[in-house]
N, C-alpha and C positions, 0 to 999 in steps of 0.2 A: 315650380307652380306655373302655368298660365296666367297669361294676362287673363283677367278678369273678362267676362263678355258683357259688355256696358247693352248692347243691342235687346238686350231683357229683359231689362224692364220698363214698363210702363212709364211713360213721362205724362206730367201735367200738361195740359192744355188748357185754353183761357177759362172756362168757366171752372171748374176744379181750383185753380187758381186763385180768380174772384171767392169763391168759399174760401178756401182757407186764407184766405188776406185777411176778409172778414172777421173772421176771429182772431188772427194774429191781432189785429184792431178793435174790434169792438165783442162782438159777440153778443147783440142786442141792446136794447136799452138800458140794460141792467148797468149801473154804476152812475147815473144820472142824476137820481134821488138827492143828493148831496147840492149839485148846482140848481135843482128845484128851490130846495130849502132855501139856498143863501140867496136868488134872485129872481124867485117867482118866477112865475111860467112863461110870462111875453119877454123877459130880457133873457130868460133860459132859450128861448125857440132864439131867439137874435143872436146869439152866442155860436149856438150850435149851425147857426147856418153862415156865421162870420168866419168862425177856427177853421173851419175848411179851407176857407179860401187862402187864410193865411197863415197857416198852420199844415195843413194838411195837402192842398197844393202841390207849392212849393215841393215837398219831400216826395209828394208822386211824380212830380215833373224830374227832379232831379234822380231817383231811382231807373225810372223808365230810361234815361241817359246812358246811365252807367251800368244798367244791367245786361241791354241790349250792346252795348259795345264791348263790356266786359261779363258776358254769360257764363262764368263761374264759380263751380262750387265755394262757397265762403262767404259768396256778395262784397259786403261793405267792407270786410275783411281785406278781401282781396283790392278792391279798388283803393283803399287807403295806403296798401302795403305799395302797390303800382307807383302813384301820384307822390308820399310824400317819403319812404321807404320802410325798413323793416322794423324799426322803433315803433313809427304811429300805428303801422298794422298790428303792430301787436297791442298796444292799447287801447285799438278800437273791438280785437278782441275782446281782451280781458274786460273792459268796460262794460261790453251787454253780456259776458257770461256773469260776473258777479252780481249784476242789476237782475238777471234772472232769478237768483238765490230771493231776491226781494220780491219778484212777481211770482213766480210759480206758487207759491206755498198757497197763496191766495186763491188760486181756482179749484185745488180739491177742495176747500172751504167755501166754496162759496155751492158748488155741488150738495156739500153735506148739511148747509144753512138751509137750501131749500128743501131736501128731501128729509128735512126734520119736520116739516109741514106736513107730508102728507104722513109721515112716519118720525113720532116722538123719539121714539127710542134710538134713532139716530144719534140724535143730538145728547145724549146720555153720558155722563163717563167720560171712558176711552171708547166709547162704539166710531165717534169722528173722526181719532185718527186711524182704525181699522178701516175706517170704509174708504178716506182717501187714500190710501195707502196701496188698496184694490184699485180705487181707480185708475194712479202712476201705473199701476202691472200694466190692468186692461190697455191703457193709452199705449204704453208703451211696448206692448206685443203687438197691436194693431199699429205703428211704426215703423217696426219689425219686415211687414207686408209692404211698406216701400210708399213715396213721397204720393204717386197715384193714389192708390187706397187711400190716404188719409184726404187727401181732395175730393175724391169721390164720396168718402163719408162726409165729408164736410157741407157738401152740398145737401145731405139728407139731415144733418144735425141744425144748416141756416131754414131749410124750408118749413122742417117741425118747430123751429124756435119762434120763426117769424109770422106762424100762422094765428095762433091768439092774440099778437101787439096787430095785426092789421083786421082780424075782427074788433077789435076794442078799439082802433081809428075808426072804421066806418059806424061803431054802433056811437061812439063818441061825437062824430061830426055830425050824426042823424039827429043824436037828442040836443046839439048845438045849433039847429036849424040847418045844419050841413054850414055853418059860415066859419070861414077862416079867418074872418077878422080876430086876432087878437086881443083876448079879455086883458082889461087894465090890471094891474098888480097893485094889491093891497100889503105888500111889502114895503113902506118907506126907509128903510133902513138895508135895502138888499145892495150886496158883497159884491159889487160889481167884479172886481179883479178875481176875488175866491173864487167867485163861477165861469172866468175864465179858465185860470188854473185848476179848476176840473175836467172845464171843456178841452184844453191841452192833455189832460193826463188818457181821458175817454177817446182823442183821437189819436195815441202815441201809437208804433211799432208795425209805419208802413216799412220800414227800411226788413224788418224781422221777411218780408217775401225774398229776399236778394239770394239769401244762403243758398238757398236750393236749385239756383239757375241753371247749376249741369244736369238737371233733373228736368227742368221745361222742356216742350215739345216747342221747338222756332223760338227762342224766346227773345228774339229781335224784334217779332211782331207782338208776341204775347204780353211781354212784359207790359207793353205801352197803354195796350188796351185792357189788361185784368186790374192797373192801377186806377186809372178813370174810371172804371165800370163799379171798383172796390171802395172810392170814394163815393161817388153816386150813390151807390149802395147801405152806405154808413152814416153820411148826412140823410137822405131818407128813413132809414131804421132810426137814428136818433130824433129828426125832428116831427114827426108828423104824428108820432100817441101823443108826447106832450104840446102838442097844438087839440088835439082830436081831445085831453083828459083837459086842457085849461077851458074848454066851452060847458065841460059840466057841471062847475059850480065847486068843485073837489080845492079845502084850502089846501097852497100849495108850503105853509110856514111849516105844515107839520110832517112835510113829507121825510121819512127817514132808509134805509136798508130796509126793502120790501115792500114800503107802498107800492108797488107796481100790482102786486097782489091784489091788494084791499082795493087801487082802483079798479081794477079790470073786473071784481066782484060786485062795486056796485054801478059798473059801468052796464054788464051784462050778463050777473049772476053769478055764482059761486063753480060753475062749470067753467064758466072765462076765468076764473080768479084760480082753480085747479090749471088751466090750460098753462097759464103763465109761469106758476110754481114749477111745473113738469120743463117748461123753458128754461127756469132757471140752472135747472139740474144741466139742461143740454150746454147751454152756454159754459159752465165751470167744467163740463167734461171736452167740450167743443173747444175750446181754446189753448187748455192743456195740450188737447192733442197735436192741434196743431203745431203750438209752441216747441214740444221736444222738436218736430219735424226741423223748425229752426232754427233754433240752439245748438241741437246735435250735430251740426256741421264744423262750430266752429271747431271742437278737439280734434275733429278729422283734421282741417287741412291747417290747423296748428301743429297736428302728428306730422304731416306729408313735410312742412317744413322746417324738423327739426324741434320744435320745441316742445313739444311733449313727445313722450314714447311713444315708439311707431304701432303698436300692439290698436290705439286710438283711431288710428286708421284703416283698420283692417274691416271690410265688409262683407255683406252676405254676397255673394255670386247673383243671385240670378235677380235680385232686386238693387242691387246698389247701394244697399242703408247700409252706414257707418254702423254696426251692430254694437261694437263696444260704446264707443262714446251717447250712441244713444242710452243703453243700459247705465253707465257710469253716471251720463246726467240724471236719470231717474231715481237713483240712488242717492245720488247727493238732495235733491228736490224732495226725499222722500224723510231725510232727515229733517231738513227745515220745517217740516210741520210741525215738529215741534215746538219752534221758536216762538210760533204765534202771532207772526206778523199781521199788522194790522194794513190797510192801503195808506202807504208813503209816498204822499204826492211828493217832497219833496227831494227825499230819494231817490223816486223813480224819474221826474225831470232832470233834476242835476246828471247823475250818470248815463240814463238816456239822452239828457241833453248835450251832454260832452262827447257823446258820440256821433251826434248828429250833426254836431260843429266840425266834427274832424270830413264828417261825408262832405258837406258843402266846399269845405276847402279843397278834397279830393276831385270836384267836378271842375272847380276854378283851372286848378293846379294843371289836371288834364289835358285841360282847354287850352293851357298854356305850354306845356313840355312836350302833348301829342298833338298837335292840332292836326294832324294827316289817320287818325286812327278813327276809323269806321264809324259810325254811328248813324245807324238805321235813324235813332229819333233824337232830336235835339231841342234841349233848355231853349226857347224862343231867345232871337235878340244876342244872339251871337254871345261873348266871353262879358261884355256888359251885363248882358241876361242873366246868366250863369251865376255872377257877385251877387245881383239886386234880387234873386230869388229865393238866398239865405241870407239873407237883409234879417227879416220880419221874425222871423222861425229864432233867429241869435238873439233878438235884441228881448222877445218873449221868454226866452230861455234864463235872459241875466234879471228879468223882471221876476220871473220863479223863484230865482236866487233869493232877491233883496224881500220879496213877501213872504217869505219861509224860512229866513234865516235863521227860527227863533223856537220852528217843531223840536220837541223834544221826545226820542225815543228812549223810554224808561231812565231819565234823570240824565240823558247822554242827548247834545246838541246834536240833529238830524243832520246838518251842513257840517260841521267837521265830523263827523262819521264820514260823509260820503266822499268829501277829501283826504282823509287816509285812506280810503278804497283808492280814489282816485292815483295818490302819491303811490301807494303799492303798485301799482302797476309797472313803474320803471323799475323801480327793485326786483319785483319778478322777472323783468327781461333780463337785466342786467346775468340773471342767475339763470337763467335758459341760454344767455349764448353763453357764460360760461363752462356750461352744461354738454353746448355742443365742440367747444372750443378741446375741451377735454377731451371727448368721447373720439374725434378728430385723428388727437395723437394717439389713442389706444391702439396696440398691433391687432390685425384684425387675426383671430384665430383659423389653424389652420385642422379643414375635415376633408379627409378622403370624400367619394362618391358614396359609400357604401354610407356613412353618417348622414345624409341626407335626407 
């Protein structure tokens, strides 16, 4: 067989990029509602303009680093495996493919939450898990078409999403006298921490852009500037309805799953309050899509490296997609709808967060083993920088820990759940190099030409 001709396909460039970050990240306001409730709408806007800096930041600074120095397929993968060797790469793997099992299920539900709105019968029965179920296909044929198309759609899924949350700011800020001042909170009793640990969960999975880096167009240049523009982007999307809905008078104690809806309706009629609905649908299909895009890498160069079947890496030719491991995640993803997960903040922190810890240490580590290896863009402030920039993002992480120690997922502690995820992961290495240790010794079979 031929090498592959990589020359074919279409690569991302920065704004394609910024889209789908965006969803790999937020995908609108939607998921908000929660830290409304627990801290009213002026310590909600203070939150959301804080996490950024210190949350969110940080992990685009240290991405843009390591992507542009290490632009390959895997991302975080690959730069863990680099810095600390083949152990932590592998359970920086295993770590966001399992914590996937926990996020995916979630966006074809949240697709089929709102399109019960405009259509009942949706939400009926089994019609939910039919319709998501369609969705995984559709995402994941349009995947199929290669890391561009899905950036390129992406950009048309942020501009239809983002177009009724920015009519509902300007018509909110109007009937607010247009003033930004921040209305007082009649919440005395609000969650300070809980709406933090939302506002971490809402800005989780900048690092989800790294996968796909043999797929960017320059992505020495790209990477630096689609992270800053995708933060920009996400702290705006997130703070400026909930400043624009806290000047109308809307309490925010009762906000729950959907108010976005009900505001935008009496913000500016039942056609804004349709527009949003119709957003929501995009967002659960928008995010999905993106997501296989960066999920689906890891089985590839898990295949490429021995520990899963090489069958996992094998691609389409003229676009570059991992064709199997895209399909295989969609399948597994398509099961867990079943399961009925609900949104596991502390789930989703703990094992995203043990992932994120491993990156930080990757960028130290780097700094320290390569200090002569390229880097277009650099963590400010030299190998000092580099430590004090996953300072804040660690120390938030073990804070998630000790405030959720105690979720309980159907009568089973949510935190040791997520530490035997976490403990499985050496056990599964252990049983992949044995796997390969084996296969090593096997004599390889012998085929004439004509067998070929």
């Amino acid at each position: 067989m031929n090498a592959p001709s990589r020359h074919r396909a279409r690569k991302l460039t920065t704004l394609p990029l910024i889209a789908a970050t965006f969803f790999m990240v937020a995908g609108g306001s939607y998921g908000l509602e929660e830290m409304i409730a627990k801290t009213g709408f002026s310590t909600s806007i203070l939150i959301l303009l804080l996490v950024p800096l210190v949350w969110s930041l940080p992990t685009a600074l240290m991405l843009a680093e390591l992507s542009s120095a290490l632009p390959a397929e895997g991302g975080f993968y690959v730069w863990v495996r680099r810095a600390l060797g083949p152990f932590w790469g592998f359970q920086e793997a295993w770590l966001s493919l399992v914590a996937s099992i926990f996020d995916m299920a979630i966006y074809p539900t949240i697709f089929v939450l709102y399109l019960a709105k405009l259509w009942p019968w949706a939400g009926e029965g089994g019609h939910g898990m039919m319709i998501g179920a369609a969705l995984i296909t559709a995402c994941t044929l349009w995947n199929l078409r290669g890391a561009r198309a899905v950036g390129d759609s992406s950009i048309l899924f942020a501009l239809a999403l983002l177009s009724p949350f920015f009519v509902m700011t300007v018509l909110g800020l109007w009937k607010g006298h247009g003033s930004l001042v921040l209305a007082p909170d009649t919440n005395r009793h609000a969650d300070l921490l809980g709406g933090i640990l939302v506002g971490m969960w809402n800005f989780m999975g900048w690092d989800n852009a790294s996968t796909v880096a043999g797929e960017v167009e320059n992505p020495q240049r790209t990477y630096p500037l689609a992270m800053i523009g995708a933060v920009l982007l996400v702290t705006i999307d997130y703070a400026l309805p909930v400043m624009a809905v806290s000047r109308t008078g809307i309490d925010a104690s009762s906000w729950d799953t959907g108010s976005w809806v009900d505001a935008a309706a009496y913000i500016g009629g039942p056609w804004l309050g349709y527009g949003v609905i119709v957003g929501g649908m995009l967002c659960g299909a928008g995010m999905f899509n993106a997501l296989i895009m960066s999920y689906s890498r890891l089985p590839m160069v898990l295949a490429e490296d021995g520990y899963l079947p090489k069958v996992f890496a094998r691609r389409i030719e003229s676009t570059q997609v991992p064709w199997v491991s895209v399909i295989s995640c969609a399948v597994a993803w398509s099961v867990a709808l079943g399961l009925n997960f609900e949104r596991l903040i502390m789930i989703d922190v703990l094992l995203y967060g043990a992932a994120l810890v491993l990156e930080f240490i990757a960028l130290v580590a780097l700094r320290i083993l390569e200090p002569e290896l390229p880097r277009p863009f650099r963590v400010p402030g030299g190998t000092v920088g580099a430590v004090l920039v996953g300072i804040v993002p660690t120390a938030l992480i073990a804070i998630a820990f000790i405030k959720n120690r105690d979720e309980q997922i159907g009568g089973i502690s949510a935190l040791w759940l997520a530490l035997f995820l976490i403990v499985l992961g050496p056990l599964l290495y252990g049983f992949a190099e044995w796997r390969k240790a084996r296969s090593a010794r096997l004599p390889v079979p012998q085929t004439d030409d004509a067998g070929i």
